[in-house]
C-alpha positions as CSV (number, residue, x, y, z in Angstrom):
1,X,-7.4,-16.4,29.3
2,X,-9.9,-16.3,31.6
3,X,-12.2,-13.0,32.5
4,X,-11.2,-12.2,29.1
5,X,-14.1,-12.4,25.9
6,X,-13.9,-11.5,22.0
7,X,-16.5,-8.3,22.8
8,X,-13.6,-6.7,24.8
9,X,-15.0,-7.1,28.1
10,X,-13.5,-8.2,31.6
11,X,-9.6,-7.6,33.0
12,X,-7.4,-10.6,33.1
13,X,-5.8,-11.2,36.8
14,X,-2.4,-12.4,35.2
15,X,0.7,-11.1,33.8
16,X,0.1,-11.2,29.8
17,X,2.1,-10.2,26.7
18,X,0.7,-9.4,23.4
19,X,3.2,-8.5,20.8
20,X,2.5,-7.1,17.7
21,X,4.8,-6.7,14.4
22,X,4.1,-3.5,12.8
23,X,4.8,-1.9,9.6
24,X,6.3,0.9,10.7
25,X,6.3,4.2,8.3
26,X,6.7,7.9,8.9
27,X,3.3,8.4,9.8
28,X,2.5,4.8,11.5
29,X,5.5,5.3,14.2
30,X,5.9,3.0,17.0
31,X,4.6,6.0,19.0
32,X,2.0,5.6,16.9
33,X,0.5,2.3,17.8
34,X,1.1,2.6,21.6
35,X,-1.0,5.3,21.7
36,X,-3.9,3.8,19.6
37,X,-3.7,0.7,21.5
38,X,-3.6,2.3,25.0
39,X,-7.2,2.5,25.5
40,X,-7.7,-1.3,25.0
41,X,-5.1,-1.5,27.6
42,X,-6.6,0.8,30.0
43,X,-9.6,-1.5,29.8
44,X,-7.4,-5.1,30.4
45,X,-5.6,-5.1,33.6
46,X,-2.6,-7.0,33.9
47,X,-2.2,-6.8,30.0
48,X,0.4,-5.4,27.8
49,X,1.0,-4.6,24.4
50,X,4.4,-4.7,23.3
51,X,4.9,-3.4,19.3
52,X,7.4,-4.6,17.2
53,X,9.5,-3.3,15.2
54,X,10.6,-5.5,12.0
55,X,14.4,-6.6,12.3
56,X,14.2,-7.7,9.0
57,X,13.9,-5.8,5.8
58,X,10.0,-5.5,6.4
59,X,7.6,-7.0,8.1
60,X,7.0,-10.0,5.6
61,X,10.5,-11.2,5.8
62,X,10.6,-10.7,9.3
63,X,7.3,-12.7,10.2
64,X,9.2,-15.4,8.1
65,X,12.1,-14.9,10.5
66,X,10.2,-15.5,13.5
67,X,7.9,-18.5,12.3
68,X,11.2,-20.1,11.4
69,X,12.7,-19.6,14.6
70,X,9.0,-20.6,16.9
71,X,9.2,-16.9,18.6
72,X,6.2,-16.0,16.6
73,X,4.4,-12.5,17.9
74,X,0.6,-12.4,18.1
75,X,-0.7,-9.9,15.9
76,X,0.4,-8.4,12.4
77,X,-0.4,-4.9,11.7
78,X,0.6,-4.9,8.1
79,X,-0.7,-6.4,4.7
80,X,0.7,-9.5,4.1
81,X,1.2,-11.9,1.4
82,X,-1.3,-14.4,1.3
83,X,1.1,-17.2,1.2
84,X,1.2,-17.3,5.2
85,X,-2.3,-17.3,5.8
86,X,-2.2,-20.9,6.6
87,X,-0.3,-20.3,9.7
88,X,-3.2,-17.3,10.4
89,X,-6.0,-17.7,12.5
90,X,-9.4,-17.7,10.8
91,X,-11.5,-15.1,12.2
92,X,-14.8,-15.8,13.2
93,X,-17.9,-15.2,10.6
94,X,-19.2,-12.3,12.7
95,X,-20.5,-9.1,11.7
96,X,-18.0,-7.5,12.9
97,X,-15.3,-9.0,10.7
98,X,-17.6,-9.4,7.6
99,X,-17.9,-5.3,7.8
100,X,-14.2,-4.6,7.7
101,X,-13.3,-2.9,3.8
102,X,-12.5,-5.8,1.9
103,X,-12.5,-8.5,4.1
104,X,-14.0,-10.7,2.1
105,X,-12.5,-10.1,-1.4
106,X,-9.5,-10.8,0.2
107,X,-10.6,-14.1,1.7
108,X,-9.1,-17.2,1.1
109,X,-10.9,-20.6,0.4
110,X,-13.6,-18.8,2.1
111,X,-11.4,-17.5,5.1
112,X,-10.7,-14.3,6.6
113,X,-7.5,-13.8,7.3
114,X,-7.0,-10.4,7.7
115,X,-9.1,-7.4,8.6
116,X,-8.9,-3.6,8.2
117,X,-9.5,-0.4,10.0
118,X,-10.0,1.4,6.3
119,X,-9.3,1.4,2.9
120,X,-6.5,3.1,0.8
121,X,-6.5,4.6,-3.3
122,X,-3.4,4.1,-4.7
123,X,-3.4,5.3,-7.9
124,X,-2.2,8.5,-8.0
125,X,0.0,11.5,-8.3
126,X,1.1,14.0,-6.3
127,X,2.3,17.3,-8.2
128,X,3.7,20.8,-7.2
129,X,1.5,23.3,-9.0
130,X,3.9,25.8,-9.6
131,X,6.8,23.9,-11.1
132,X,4.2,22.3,-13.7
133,X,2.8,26.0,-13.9
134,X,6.3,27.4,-14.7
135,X,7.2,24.8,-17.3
136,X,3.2,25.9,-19.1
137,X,1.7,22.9,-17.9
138,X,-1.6,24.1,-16.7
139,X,-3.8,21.2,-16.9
140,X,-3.4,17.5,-15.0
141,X,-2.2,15.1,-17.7
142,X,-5.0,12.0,-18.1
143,X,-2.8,9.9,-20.6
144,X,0.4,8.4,-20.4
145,X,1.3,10.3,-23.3
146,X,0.2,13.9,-21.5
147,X,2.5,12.8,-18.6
148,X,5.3,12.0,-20.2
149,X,5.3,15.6,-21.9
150,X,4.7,17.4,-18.8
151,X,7.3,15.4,-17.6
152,X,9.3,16.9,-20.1
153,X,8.5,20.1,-19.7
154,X,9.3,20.2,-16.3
155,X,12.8,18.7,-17.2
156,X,13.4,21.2,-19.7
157,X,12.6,24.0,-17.2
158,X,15.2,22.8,-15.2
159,X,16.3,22.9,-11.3
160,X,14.3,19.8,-10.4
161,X,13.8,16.4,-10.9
162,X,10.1,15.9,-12.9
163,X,9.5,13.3,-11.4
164,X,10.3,11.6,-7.8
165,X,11.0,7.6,-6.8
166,X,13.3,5.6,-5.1
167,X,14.5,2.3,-4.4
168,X,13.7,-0.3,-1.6
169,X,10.2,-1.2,-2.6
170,X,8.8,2.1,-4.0
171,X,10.0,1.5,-7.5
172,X,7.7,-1.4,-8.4
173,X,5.1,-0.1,-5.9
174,X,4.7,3.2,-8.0
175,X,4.5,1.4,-11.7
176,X,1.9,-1.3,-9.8
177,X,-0.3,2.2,-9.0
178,X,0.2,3.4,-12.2
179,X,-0.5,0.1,-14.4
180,X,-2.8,-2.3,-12.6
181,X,-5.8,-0.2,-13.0
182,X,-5.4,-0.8,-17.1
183,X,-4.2,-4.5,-16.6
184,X,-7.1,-5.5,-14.4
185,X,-10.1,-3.1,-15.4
186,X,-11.4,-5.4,-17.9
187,X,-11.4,-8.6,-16.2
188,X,-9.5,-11.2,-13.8
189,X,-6.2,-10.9,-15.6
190,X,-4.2,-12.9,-13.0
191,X,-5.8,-16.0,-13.3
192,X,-5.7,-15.5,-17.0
193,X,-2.1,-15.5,-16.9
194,X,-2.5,-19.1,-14.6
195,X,-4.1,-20.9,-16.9
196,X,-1.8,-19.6,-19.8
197,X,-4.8,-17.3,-21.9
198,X,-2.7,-14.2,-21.6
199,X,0.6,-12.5,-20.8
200,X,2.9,-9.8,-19.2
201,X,4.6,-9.3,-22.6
202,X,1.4,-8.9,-24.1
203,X,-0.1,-6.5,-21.6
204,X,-0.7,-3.2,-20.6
205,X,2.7,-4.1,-18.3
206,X,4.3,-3.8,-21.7
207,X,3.4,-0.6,-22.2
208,X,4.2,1.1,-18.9
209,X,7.5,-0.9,-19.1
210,X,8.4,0.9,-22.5
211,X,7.0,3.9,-20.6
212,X,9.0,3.6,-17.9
213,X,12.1,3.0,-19.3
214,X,11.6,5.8,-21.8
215,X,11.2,8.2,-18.6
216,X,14.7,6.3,-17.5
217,X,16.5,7.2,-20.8
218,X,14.9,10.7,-21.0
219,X,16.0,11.8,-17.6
220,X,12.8,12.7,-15.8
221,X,13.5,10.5,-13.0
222,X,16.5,10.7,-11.0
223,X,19.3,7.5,-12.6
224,X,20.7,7.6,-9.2
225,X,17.0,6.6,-7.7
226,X,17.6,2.9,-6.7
227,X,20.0,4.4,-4.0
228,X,17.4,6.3,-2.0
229,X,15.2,5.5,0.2
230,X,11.6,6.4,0.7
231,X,11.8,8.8,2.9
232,X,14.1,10.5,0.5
233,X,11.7,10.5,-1.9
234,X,9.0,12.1,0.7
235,X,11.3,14.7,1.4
236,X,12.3,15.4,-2.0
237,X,8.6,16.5,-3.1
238,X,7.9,18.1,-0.1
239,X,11.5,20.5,-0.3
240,X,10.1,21.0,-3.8
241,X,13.6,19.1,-5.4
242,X,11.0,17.0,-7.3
243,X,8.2,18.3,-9.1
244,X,5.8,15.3,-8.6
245,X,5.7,11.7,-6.8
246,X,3.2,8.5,-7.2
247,X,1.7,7.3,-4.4
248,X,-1.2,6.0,-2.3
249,X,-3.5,8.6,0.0
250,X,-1.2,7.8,2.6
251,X,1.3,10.8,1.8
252,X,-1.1,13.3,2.4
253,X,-0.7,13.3,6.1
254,X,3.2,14.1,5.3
255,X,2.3,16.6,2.5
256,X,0.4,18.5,5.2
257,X,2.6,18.4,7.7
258,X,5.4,19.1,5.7
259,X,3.9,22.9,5.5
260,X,5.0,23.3,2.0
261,X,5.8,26.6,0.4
262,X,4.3,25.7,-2.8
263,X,1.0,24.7,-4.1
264,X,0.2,20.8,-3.9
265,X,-2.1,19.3,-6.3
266,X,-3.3,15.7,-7.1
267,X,-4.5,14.0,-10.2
268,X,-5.4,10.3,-10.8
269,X,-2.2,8.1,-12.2
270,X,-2.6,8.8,-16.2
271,X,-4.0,5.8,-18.2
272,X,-2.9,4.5,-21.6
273,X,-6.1,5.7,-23.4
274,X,-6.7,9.3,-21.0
275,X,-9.7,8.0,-19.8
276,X,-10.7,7.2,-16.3
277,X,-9.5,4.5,-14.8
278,X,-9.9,2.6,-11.6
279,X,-8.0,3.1,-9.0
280,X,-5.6,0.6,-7.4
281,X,-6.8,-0.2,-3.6
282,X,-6.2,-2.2,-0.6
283,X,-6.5,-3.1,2.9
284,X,-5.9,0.3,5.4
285,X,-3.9,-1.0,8.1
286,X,-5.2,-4.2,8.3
287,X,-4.9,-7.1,11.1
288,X,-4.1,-10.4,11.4
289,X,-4.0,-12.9,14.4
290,X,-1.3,-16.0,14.3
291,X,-2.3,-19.2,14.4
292,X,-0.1,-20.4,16.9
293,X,-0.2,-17.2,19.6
294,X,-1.2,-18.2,23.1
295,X,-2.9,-15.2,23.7
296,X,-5.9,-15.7,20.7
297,X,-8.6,-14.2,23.0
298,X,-6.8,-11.6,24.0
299,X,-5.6,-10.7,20.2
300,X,-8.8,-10.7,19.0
301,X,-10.5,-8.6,21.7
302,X,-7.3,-6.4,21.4
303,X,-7.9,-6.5,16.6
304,X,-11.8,-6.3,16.8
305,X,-11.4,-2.6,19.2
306,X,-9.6,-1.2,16.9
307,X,-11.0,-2.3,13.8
308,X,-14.8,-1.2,15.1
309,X,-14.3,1.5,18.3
310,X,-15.1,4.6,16.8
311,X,-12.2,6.6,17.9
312,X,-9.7,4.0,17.2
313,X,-11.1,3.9,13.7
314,X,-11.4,7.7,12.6
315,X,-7.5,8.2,15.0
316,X,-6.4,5.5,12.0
317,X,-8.0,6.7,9.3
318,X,-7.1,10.2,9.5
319,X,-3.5,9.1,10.3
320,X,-2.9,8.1,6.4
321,X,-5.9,9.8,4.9
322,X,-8.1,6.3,4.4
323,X,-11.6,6.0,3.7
324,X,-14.3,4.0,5.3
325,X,-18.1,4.2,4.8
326,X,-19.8,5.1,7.8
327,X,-16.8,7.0,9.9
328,X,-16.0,10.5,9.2
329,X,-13.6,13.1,9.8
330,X,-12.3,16.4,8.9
331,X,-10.2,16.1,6.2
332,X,-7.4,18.7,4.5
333,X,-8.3,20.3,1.1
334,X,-5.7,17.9,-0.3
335,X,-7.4,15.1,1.3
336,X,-10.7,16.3,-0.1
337,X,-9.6,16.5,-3.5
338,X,-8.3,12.7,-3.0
339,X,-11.6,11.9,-2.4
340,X,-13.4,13.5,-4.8
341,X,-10.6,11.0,-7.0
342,X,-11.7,8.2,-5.2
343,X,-15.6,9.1,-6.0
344,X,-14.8,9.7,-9.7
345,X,-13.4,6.3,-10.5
346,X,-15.2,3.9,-12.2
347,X,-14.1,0.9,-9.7
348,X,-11.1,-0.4,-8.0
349,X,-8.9,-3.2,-8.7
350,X,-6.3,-4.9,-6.4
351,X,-2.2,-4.6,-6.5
352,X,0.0,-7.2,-6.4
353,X,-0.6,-9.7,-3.8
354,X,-3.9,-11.4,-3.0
355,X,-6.2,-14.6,-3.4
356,X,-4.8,-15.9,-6.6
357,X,-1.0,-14.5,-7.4
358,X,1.9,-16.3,-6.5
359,X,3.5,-15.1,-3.0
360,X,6.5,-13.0,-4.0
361,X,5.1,-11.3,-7.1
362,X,5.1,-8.0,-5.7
363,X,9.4,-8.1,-5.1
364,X,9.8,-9.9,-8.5
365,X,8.1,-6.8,-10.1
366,X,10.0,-5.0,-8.0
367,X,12.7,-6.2,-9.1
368,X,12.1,-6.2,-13.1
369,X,11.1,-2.4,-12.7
370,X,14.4,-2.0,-11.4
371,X,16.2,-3.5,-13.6
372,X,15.3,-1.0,-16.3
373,X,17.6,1.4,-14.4
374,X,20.6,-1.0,-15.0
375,X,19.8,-1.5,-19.4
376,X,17.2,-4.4,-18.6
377,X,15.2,-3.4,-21.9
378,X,11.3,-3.3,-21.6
379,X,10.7,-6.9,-23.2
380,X,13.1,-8.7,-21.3
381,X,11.9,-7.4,-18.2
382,X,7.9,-8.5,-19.3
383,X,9.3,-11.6,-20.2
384,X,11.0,-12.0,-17.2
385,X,7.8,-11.5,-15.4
386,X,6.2,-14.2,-17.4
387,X,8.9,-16.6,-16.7
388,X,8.4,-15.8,-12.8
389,X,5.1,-16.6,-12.7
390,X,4.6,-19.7,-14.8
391,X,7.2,-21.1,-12.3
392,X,5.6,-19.9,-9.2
393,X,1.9,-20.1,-10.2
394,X,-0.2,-22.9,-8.8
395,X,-2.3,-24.5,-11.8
């Protein structure tokens, strides 16, 4: 790759190809990327940047696909589970790197493997003010307990379903938000669980798992919710067919756009003891470079632009709603109120893949959240969970 340098600088004279894989959403479109990309382009003569769509079911098991088969793309612009960051370039100890949001409590024996434009809060729920208003809930629920009655309430006012999920992976997802920020606030629960000091069955899992399943057998989410998909649960809240929906700051983009005819509000995911808790982050469209791409100048020339170029960085932020120290931008009331969340919370903790859980855990709780749906009961599914990990854990 001659002509061609890590700072971005200099046009290469050939015919190149850099393809990236990208998690593809309704806000982060394939239209989406070209157009972020395009100024790197601009800059690169005789370069282009192809984006990916995944063929698979996402783009974990589609990166899987492709380094089974050799035809491996160059970038990934998604989080990924840290069990292929041995076949991940290391990127270089540089300032630039070392600045990205959470780069390195997400390294691995020291490495960084992947780098982000921003950061995301996770741990929350979006709610339509006048359907809790009309069922008398006036007040955002802080407990578990609170929730479940407003959920209630909203039921028992009828027309609507209280509250909104679906299947593919949103189902485990939304619990993570929920419960992580009580099963990792007081210390490194994870490894815990590794070297056999604690449990799932003995764990504030337990409890959102009997809370969960209670919302199952009291009808405030829809029993038909494993068959839609997550877009159906976007357009569900925003039509107003379901009074509230947990998710990351990611939805507000949507919410705004949607231009709903109702009042949207936003509380933090209600904890087992109505205090605050942290809030469940990660990685904001983060990068990473493969190992065995041809083209590892090029990539990351092409990964440090648009994790540190101004406009790159505020275009993706703003895109989802993500946070960064030192970039601003003008952000909806519903995006300030997420923020004033974020600046309320006494920490964050991490979800359910990174240095130190087994590779897979996030689809095996997935999965055990879903069961509930089909008469898994609370403690089987904890169990289950404990089972999973004491085979899949590395001692």
């Amino acid at each position: 790759m001659a002509g061609c340098s890590t700072s971005g600088g200099g046009g290469d004279s050939g015919e190149t190809e850099l393809r990236i894989l990208a998690n593809i959403t309704p806000v982060l479109t394939k239209e989406y990327y070209e157009k972020l990309v395009q100024p790197w382009v601009d800059e690169h003569e005789g370069v282009t940047v192809t984006i990916e769509v995944p063929s698979g079911e996402n783009v974990q098991s589609t990166l899987q696909q492709e380094l089974a088969s050799g035809d491996i793309p160059d970038i990934v612009a998604s989080n990924l589970d840290p069990v292929v960051a041995p076949q991940l370039l290391a990127f270089p100890e540089e300032s630039w790197v070392l600045d990205t949001p959470l780069a390195q409590e997400n390294a691995i024996d020291g490495k960084i493997w992947q780098v982000a434009t921003g950061a995301q809060i996770q741990s929350l729920v979006f709610y339509n003010k006048d359907l809790f208003a009309a069922a008398g809930v006036t007040e955002a629920p802080t407990s578990v307990d609170d929730f479940t009655a407003a959920l209630k309430a909203v039921k028992a006012a009828g027309g609507v379903t209280p509250l909104g999920t679906a299947g593919e992976w949103v189902t485990g997802a939304q619990f993570a938000m929920m419960s992580n920020p009580a099963l990792l606030e007081s210390g490194d629960f994870y490894t815990e669980v590794t070297d056999g000091d604690a449990s799932f069955a003995d764990s504030a899992y337990a409890d959102f798992l009997e809370a969960y399943s209670g919302w199952i057998a009291d009808g405030v989410v829809d029993p038909a919710a494993l068959g839609l998909k997550y877009q159906d649960s976007i357009d569900a809240f925003t039509s107003g067919t379901s009074a509230s929906i947990v998710m990351g700051n990611w939805l507000v983009p949507s919410i705004d756009e949607a231009g709903v005819d109702f009042e949207v509000g936003v509380f933090a995911a209600p904890s087992l003891t109505g205090d605050t808790a942290p809030q469940m982050s990660g990685p904001a469209q983060p990068y990473s470079i493969l190992e065995g791409s041809e083209n590892k100048e090029l990539a990351l020339s092409l990964v440090e632009y648009l994790v540190t170029d101004e406009k790159a960085v505020t275009t993706s932020l703003e895109s989802e709603g993500n946070f960064r120290q030192g970039y601003a931008y003008e952000g909806s009331p519903l995006n300030q109120e997420v923020g004033a969340i974020l600046d309320a919370a006494p920490g964050l903790v991490i979800g359910t893949s990174g240095p130190g859980i087994p590779g897979g855990f996030g689809d095996e709780l997935n999965k055990q959240v879903q069961a509930l749906y089909v008469g898994t009961t609370p403690a089987d599914a904890a169990a289950a969970l404990d089972a999973w990990w004491g085979l899949n854990a590395t001692q």
